[in-house]
FIKOLZA-1660 file (N, C-alpha, C; in steps of 0.1 Angstrom, whole numbers, plus 5000, padded with zeros to 4 digits):
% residues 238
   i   px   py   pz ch aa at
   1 6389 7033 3163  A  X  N
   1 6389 7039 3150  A  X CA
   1 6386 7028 3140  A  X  C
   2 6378 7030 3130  A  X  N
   2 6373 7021 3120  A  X CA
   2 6388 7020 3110  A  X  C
   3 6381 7005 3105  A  X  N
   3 6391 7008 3086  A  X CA
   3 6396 7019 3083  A  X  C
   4 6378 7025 3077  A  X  N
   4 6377 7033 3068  A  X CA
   4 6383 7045 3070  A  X  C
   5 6383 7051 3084  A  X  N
   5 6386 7065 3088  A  X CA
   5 6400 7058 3093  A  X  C
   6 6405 7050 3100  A  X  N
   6 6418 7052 3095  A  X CA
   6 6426 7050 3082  A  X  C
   7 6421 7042 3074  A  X  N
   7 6426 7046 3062  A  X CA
   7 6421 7063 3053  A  X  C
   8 6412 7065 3058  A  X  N
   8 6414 7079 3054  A  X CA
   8 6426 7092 3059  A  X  C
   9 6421 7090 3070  A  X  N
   9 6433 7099 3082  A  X CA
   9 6447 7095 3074  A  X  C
  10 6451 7081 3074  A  X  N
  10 6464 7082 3067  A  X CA
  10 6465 7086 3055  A  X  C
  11 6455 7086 3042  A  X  N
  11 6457 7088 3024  A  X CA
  11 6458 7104 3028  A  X  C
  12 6448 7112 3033  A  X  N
  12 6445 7129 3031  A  X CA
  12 6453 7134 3040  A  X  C
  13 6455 7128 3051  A  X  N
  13 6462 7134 3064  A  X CA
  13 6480 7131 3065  A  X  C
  14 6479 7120 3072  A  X  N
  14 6496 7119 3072  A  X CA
  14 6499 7122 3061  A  X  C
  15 6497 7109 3048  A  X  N
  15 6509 7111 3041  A  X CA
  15 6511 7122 3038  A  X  C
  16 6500 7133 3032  A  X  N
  16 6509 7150 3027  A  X CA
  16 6514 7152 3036  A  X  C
  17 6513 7152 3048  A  X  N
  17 6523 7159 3063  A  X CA
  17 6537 7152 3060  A  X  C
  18 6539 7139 3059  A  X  N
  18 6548 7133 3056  A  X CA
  18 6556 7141 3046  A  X  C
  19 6547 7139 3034  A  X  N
  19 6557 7146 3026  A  X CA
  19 6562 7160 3026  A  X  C
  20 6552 7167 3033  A  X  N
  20 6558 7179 3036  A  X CA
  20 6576 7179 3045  A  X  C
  21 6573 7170 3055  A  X  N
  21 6584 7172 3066  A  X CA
  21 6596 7167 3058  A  X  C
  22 6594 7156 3047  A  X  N
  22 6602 7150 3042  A  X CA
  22 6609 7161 3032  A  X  C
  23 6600 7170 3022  A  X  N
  23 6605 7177 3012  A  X CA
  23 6613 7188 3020  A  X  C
  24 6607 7195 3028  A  X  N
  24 6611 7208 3036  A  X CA
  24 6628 7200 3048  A  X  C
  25 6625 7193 3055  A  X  N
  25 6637 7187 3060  A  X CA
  25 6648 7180 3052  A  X  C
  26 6644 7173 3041  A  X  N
  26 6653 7174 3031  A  X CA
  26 6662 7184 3027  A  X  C
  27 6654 7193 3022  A  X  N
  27 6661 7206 3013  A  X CA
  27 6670 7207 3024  A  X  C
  28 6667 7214 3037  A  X  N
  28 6674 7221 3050  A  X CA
  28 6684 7210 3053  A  X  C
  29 6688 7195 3052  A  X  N
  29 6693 7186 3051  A  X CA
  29 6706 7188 3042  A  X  C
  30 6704 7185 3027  A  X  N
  30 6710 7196 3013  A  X CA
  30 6717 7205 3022  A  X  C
  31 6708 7217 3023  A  X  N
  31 6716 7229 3019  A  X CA
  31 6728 7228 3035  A  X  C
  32 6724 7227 3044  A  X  N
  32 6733 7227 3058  A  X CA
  32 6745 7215 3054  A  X  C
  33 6741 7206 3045  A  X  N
  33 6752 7199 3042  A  X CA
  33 6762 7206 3036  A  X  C
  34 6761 7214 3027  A  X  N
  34 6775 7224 3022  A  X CA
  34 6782 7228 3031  A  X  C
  35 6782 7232 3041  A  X  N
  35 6788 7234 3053  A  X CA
  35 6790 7228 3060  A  X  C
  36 6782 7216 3066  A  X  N
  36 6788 7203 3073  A  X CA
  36 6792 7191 3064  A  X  C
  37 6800 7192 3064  A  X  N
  37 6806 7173 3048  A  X CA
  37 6807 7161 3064  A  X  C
  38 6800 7163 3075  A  X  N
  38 6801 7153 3082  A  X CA
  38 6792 7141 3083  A  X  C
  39 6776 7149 3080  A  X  N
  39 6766 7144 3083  A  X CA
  39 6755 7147 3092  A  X  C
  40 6764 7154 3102  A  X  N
  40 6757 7157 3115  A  X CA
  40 6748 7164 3117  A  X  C
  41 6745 7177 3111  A  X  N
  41 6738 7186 3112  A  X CA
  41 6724 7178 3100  A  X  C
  42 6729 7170 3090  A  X  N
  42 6719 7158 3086  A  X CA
  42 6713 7149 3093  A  X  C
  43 6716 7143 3100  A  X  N
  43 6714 7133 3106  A  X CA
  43 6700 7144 3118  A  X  C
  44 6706 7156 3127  A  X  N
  44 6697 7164 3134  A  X CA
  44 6685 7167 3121  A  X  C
  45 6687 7169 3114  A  X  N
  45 6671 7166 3103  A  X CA
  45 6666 7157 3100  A  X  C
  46 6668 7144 3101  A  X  N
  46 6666 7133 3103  A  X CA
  46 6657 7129 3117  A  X  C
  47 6663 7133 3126  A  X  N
  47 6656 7132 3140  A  X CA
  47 6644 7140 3139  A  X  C
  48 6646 7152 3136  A  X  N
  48 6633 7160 3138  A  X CA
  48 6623 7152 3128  A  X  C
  49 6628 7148 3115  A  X  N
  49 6615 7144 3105  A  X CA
  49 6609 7133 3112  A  X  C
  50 6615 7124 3123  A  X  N
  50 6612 7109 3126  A  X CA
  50 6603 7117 3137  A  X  C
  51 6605 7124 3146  A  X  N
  51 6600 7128 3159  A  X CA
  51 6582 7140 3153  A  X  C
  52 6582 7146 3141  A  X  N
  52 6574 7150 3138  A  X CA
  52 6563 7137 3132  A  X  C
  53 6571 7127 3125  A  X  N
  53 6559 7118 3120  A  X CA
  53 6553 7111 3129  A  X  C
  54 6562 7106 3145  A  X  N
  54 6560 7100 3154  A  X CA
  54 6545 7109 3157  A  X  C
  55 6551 7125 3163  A  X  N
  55 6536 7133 3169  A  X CA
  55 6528 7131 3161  A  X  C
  56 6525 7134 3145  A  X  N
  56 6515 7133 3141  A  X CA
  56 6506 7120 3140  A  X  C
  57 6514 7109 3140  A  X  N
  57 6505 7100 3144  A  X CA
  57 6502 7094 3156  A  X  C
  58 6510 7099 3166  A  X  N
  58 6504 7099 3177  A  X CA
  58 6507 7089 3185  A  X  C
  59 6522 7085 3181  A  X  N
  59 6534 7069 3179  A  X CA
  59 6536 7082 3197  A  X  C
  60 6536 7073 3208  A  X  N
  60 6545 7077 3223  A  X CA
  60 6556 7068 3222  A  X  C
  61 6568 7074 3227  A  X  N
  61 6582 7057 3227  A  X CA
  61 6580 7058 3243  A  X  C
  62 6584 7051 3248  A  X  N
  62 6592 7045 3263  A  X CA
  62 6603 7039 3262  A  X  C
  63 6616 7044 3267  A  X  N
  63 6628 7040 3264  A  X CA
  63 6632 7030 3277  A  X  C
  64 6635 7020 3279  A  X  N
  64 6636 7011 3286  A  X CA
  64 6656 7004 3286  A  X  C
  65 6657 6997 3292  A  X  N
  65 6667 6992 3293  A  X CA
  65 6680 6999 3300  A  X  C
  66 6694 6991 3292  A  X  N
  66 6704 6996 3299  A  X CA
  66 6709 7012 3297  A  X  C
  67 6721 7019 3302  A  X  N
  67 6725 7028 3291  A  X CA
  67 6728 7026 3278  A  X  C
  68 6730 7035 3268  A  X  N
  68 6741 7033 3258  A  X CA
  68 6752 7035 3258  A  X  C
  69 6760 7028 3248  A  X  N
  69 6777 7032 3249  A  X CA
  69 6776 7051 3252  A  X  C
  70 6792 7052 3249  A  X  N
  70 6790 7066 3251  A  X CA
  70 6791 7071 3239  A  X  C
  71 6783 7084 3235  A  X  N
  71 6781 7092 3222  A  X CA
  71 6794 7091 3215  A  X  C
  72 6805 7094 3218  A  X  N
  72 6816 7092 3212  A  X CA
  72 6823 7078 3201  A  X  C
  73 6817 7071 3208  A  X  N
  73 6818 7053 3207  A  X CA
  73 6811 7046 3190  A  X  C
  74 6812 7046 3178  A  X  N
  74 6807 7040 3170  A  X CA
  74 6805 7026 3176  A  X  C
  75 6792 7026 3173  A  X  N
  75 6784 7010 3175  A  X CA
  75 6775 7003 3162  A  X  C
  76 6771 6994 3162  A  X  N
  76 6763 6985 3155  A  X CA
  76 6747 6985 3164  A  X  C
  77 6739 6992 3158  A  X  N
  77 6729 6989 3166  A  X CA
  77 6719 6983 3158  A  X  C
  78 6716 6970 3161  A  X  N
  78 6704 6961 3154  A  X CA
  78 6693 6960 3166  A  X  C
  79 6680 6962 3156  A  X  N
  79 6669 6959 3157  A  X CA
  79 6661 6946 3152  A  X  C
  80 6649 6949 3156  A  X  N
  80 6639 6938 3151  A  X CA
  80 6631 6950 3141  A  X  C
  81 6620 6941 3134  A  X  N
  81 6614 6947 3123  A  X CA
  81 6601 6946 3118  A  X  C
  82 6593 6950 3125  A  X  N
  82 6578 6950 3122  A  X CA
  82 6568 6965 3116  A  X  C
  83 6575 6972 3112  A  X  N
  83 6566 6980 3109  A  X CA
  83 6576 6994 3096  A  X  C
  84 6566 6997 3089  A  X  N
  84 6569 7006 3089  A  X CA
  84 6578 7020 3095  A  X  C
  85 6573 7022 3102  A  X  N
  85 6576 7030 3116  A  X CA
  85 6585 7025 3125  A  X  C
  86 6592 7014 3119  A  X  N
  86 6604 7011 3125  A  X CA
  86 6619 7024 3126  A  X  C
  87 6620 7029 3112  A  X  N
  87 6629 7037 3111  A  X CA
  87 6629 7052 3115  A  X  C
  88 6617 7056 3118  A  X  N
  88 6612 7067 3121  A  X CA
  88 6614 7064 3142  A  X  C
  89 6610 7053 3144  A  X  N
  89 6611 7050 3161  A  X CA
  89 6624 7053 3165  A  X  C
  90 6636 7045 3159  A  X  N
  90 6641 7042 3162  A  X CA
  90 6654 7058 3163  A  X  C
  91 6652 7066 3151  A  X  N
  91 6658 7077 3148  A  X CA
  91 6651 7085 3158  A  X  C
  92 6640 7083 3162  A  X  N
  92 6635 7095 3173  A  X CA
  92 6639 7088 3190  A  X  C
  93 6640 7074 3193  A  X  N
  93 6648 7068 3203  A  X CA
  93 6661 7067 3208  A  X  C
  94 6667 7070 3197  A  X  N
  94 6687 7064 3202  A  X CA
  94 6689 7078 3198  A  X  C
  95 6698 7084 3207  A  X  N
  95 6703 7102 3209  A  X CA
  95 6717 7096 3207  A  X  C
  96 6717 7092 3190  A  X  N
  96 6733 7089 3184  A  X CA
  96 6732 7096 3171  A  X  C
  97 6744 7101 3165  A  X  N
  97 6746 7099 3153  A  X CA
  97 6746 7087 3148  A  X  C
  98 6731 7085 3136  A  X  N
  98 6726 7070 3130  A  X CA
  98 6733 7074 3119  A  X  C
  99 6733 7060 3108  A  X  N
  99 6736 7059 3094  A  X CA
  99 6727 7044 3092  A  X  C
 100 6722 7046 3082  A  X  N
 100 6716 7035 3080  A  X CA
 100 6722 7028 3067  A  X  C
 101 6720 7015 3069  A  X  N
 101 6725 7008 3052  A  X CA
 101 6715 7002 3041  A  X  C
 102 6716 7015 3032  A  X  N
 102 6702 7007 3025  A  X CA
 102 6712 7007 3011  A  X  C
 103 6701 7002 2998  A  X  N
 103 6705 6998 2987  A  X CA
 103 6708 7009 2976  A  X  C
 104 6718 7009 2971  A  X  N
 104 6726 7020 2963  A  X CA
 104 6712 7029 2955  A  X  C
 105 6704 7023 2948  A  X  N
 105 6694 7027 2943  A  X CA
 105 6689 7034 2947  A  X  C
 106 6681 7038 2967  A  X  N
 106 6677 7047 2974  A  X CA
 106 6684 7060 2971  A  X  C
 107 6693 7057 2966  A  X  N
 107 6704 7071 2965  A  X CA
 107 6698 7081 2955  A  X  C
 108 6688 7077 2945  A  X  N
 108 6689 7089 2935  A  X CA
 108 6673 7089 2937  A  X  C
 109 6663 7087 2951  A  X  N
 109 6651 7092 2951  A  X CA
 109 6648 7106 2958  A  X  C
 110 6643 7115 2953  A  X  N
 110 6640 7127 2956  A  X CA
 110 6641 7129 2972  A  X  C
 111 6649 7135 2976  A  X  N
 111 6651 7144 2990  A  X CA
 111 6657 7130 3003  A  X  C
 112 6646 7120 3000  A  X  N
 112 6652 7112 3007  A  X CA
 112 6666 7107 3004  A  X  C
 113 6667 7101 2990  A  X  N
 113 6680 7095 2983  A  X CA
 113 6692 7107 2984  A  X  C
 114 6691 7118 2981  A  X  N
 114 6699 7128 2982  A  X CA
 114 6703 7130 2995  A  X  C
 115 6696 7130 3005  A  X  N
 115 6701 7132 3019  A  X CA
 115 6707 7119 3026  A  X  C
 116 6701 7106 3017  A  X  N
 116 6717 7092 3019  A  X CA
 116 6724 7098 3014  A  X  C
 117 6723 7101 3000  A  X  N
 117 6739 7106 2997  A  X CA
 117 6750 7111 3001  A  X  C
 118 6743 7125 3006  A  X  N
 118 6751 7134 3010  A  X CA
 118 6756 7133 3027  A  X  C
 119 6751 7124 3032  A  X  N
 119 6750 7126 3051  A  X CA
 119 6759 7109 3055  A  X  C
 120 6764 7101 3044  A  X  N
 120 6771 7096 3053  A  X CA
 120 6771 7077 3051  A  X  C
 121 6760 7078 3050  A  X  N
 121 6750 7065 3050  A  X CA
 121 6754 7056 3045  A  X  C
 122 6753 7042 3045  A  X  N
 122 6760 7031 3039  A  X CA
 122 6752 7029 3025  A  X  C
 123 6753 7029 3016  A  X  N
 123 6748 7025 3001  A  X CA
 123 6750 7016 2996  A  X  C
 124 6744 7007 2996  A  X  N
 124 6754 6992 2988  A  X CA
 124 6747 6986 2975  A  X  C
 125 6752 6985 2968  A  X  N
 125 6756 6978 2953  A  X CA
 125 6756 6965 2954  A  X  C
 126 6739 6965 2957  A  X  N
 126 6740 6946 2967  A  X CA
 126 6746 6935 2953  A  X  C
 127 6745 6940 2938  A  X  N
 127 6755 6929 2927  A  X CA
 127 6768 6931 2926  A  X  C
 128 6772 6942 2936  A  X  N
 128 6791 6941 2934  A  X CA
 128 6789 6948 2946  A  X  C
 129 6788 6945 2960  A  X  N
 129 6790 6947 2971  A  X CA
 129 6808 6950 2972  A  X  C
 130 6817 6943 2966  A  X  N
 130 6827 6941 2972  A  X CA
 130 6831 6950 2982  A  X  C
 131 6844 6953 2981  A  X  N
 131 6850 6962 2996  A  X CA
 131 6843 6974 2997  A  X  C
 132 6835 6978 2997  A  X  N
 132 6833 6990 2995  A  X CA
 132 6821 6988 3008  A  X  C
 133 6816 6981 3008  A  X  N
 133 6809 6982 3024  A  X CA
 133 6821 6985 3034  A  X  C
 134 6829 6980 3033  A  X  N
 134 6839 6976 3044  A  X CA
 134 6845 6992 3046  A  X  C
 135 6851 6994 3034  A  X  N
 135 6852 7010 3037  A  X CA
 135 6849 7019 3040  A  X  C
 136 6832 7017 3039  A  X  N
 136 6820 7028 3039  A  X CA
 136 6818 7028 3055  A  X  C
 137 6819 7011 3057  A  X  N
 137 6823 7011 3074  A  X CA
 137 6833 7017 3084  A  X  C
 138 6846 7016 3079  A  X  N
 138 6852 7026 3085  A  X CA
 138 6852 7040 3085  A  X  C
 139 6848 7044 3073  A  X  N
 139 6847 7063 3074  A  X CA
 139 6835 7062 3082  A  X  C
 140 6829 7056 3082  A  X  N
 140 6813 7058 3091  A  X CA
 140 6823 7060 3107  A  X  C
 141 6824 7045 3115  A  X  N
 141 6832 7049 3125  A  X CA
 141 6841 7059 3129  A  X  C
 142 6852 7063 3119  A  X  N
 142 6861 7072 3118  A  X CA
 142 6851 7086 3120  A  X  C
 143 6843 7087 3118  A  X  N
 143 6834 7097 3119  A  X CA
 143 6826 7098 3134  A  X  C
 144 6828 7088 3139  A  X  N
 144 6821 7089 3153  A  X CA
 144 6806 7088 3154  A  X  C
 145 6797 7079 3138  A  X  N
 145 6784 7077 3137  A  X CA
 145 6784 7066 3140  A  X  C
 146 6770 7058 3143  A  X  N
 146 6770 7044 3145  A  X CA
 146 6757 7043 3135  A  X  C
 147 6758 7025 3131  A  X  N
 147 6749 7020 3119  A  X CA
 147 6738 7017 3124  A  X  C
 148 6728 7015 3120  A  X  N
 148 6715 7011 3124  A  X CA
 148 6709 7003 3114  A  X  C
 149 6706 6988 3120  A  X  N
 149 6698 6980 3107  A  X CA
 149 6690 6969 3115  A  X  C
 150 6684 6963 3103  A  X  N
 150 6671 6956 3106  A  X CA
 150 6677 6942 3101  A  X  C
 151 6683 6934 3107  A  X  N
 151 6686 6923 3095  A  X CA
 151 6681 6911 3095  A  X  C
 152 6663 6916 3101  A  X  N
 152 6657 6902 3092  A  X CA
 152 6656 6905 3080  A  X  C
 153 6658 6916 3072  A  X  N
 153 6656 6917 3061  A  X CA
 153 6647 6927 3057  A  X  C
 154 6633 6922 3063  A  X  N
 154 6620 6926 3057  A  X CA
 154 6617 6929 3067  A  X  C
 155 6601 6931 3069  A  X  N
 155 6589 6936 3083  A  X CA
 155 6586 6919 3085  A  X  C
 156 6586 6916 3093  A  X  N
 156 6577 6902 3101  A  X CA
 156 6561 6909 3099  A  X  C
 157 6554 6890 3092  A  X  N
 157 6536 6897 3094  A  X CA
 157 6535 6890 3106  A  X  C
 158 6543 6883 3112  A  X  N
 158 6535 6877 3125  A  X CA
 158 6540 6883 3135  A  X  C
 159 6544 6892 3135  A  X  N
 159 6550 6897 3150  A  X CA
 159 6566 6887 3158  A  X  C
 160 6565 6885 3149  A  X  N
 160 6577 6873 3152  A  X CA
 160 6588 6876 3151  A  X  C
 161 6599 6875 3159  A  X  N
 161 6612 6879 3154  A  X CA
 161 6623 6866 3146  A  X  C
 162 6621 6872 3132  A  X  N
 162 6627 6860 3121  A  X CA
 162 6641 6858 3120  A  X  C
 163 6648 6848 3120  A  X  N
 163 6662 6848 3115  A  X CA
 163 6669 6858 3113  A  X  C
 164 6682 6862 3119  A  X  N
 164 6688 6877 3114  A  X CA
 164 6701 6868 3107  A  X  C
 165 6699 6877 3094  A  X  N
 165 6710 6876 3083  A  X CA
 165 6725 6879 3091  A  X  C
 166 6737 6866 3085  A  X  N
 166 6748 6872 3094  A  X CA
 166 6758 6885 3092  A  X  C
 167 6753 6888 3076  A  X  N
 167 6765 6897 3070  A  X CA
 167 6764 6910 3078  A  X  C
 168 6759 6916 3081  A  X  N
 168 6763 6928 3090  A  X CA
 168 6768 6922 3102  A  X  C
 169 6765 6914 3111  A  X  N
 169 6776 6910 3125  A  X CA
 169 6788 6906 3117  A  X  C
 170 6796 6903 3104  A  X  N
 170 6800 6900 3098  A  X CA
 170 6812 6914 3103  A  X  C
 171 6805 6919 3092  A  X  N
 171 6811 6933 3085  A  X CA
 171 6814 6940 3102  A  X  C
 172 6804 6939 3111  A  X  N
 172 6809 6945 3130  A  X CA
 172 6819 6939 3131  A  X  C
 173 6822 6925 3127  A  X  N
 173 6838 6921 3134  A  X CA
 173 6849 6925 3129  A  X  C
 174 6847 6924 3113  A  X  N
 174 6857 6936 3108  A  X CA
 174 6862 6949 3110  A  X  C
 175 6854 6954 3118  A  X  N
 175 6856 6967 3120  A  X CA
 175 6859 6969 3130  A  X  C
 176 6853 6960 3140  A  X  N
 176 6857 6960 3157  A  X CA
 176 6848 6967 3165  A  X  C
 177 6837 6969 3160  A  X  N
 177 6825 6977 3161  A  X CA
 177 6816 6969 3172  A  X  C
 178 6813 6974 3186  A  X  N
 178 6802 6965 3193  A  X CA
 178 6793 6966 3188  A  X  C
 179 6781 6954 3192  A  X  N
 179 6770 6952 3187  A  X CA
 179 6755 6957 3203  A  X  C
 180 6747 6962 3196  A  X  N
 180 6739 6970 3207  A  X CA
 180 6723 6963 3203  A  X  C
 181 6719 6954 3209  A  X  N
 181 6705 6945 3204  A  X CA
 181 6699 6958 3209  A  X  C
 182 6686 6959 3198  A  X  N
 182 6675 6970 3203  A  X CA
 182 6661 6960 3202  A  X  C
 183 6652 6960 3211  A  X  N
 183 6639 6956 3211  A  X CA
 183 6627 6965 3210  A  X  C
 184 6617 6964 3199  A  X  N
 184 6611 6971 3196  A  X CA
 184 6597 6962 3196  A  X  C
 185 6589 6975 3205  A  X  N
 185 6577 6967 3207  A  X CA
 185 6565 6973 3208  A  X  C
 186 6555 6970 3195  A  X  N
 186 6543 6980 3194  A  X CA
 186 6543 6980 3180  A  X  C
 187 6550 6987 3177  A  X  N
 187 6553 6993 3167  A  X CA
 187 6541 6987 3155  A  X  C
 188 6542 6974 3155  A  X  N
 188 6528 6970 3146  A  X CA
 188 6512 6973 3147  A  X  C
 189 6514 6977 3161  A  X  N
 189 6499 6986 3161  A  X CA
 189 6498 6996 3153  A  X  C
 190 6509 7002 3154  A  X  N
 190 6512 7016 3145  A  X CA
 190 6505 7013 3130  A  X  C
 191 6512 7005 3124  A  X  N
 191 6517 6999 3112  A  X CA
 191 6518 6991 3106  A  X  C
 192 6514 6982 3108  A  X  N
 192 6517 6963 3101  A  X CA
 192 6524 6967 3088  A  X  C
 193 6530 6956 3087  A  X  N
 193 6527 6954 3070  A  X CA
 193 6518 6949 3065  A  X  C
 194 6513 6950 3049  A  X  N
 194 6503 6947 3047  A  X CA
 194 6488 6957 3048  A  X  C
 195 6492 6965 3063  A  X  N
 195 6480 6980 3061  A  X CA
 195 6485 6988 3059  A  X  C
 196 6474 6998 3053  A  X  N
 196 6475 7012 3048  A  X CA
 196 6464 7017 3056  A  X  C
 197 6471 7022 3072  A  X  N
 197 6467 7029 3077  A  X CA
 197 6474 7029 3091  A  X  C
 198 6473 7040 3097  A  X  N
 198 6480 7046 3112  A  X CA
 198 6468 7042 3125  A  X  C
 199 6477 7039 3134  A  X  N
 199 6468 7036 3145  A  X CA
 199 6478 7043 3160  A  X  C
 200 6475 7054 3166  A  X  N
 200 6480 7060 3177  A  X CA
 200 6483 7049 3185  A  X  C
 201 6501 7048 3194  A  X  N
 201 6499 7035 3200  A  X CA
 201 6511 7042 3212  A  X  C
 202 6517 7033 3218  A  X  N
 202 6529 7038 3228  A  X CA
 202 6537 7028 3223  A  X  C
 203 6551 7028 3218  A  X  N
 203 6561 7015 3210  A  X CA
 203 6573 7019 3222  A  X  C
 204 6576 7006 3231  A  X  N
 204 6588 7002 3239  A  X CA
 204 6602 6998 3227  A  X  C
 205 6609 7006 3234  A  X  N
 205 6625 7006 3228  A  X CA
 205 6633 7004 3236  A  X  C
 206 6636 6991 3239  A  X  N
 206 6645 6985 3249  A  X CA
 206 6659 6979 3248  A  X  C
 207 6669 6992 3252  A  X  N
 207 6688 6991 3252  A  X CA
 207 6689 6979 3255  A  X  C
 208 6697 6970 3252  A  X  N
 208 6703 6959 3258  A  X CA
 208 6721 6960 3258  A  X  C
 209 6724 6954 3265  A  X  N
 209 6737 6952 3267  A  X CA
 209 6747 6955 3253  A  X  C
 210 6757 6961 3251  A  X  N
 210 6768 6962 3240  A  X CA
 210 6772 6948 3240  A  X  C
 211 6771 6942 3229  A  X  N
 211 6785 6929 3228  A  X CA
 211 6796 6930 3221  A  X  C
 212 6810 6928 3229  A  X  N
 212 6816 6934 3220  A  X CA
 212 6824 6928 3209  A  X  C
 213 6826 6929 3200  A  X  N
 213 6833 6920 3189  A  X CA
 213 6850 6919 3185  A  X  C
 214 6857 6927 3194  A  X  N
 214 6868 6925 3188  A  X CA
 214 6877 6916 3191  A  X  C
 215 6874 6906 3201  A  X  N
 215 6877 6895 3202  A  X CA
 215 6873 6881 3196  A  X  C
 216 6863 6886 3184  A  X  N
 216 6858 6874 3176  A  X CA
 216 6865 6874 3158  A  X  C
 217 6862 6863 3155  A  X  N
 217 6866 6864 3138  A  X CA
 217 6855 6859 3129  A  X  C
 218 6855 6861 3116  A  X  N
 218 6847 6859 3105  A  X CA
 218 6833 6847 3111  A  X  C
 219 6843 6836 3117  A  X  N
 219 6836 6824 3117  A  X CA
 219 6825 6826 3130  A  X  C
 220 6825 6836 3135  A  X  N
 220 6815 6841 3146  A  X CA
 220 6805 6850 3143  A  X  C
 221 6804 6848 3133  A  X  N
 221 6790 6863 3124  A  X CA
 221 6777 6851 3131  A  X  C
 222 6778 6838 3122  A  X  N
 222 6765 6835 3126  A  X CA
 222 6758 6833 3141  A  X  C
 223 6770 6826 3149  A  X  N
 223 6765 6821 3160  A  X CA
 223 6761 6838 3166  A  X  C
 224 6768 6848 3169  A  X  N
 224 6766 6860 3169  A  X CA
 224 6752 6864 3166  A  X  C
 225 6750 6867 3154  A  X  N
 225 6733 6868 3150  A  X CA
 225 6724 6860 3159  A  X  C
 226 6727 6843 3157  A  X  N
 226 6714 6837 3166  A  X CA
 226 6714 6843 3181  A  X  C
 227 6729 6847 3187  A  X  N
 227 6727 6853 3198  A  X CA
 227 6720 6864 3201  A  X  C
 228 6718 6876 3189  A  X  N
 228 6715 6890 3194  A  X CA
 228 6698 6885 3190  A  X  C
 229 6696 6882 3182  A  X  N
 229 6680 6874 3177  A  X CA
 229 6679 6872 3187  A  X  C
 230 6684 6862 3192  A  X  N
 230 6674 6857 3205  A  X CA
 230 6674 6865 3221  A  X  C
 231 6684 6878 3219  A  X  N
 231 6684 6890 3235  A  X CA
 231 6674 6896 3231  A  X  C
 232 6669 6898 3216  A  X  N
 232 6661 6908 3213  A  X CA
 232 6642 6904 3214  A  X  C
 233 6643 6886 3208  A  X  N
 233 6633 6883 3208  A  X CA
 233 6630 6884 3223  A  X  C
 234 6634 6878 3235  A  X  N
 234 6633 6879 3244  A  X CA
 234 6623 6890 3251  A  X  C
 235 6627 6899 3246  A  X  N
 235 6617 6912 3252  A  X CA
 235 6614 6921 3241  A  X  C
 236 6607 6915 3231  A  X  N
 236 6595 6918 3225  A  X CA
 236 6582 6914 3228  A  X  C
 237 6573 6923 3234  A  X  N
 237 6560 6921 3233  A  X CA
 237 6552 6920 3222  A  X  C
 238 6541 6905 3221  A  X  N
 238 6536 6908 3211  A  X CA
 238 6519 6913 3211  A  X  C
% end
């Protein structure tokens, strides 16, 4: 496929699809939430919107690795981060109730922001973080969801898996929460950063081992991080 026609396919094609699935699973998001204050029946809208954007661009997963904990089990599941289409893979790959942690601000954008709101999600006030992650962390667990994050931060342009930030392995030992390395691989065919445009690909999503944290303290967030970085870089293809 050229540039041009894929950058066209994505401006005329995806994105309205996108937004359609987004506005329409939104709403049905909303309104099923009046009746569920858990999440759950949000989060199952969530899955479908990632698994519809997946088909339409034509994203196959292959699920590799170990088992997962069991559904019941709140976990920490970190990834790597190359693409767009990271959050969409990943919600159409792990058969858990997700929550993701994004920045308090996502909270008041149309259909998306409103469906953090209402479903569960971690929100943070990254200039007065204080306890309030920590709490958001236990109702999360208390709830029987598990978190999902990216903590290099950003997308890698080189395919590279960058430094992971320690404050969320941080915030897992406070809580007592195992940590679940996920390896993600492809996914920049899909998507790079930097393009504006879709490329049909097959992206590997490979379980790795739970580690578990409740025998560690504060002073183990970083060495922690360089550990799951480096289970994850390990089996990334680039």
């Amino acid at each position: 496929m050229s540039p041009v026609v894929g950058w066209a396919k994505t401006a005329f094609v995806l994105v309205p699809l996108i937004a359609i699935y987004t506005i329409v699973l939104g709403t049905l998001s909303l309104v099923g939430g009046i009746a569920d204050g858990s999440g759950r029946f949000a989060h199952r809208c969530a899955q479908w919107w990632a698994r519809l954007i997946l088909w339409t661009s034509g994203t196959r997963l292959e699920i590799t690795g170990v088992p997962m904990p069991p559904a019941d089990q709140s976990a920490v599941f970190v990834a790597n981060h190359s693409s767009f289409y990271d959050t969409p893979i990943v919600f159409g790959a792990l058969t858990r109730q997700l929550r993701i942690m994004a920045k308090a601000d996502l909270g008041y954008v149309p259909f998306i922001g409103w469906h953090l709101s209402r479903s569960g999600h971690v929100l943070v006030d990254r200039k007065n973080p204080g306890a309030s992650i920590f709490k958001r962390m236990q109702r999360m667990a208390r709830s029987g969801a598990s978190l999902v994050v990216f903590p290099e931060g950003s997308r890698t342009r080189d395919g590279l898996v960058h430094k992971f930030k320690a404050g969320i392995f941080m915030l897992a030992i406070e809580n007592g929460l195992p940590v679940v390395p996920i390896s993600i691989s492809g996914s920049r065919v899909v998507m790079p950063k930097g393009r504006f445009a879709v490329a049909p690909a097959t992206v590997t999503v490979t379980v790795h081992e739970a580690i578990a944290t409740k025998s560690m303290s504060r002073d183990d967030a970083r060495e922690l991080a360089a550990r799951v970085q480096g289970i994850i870089a390990a089996a990334v293809r680039h």
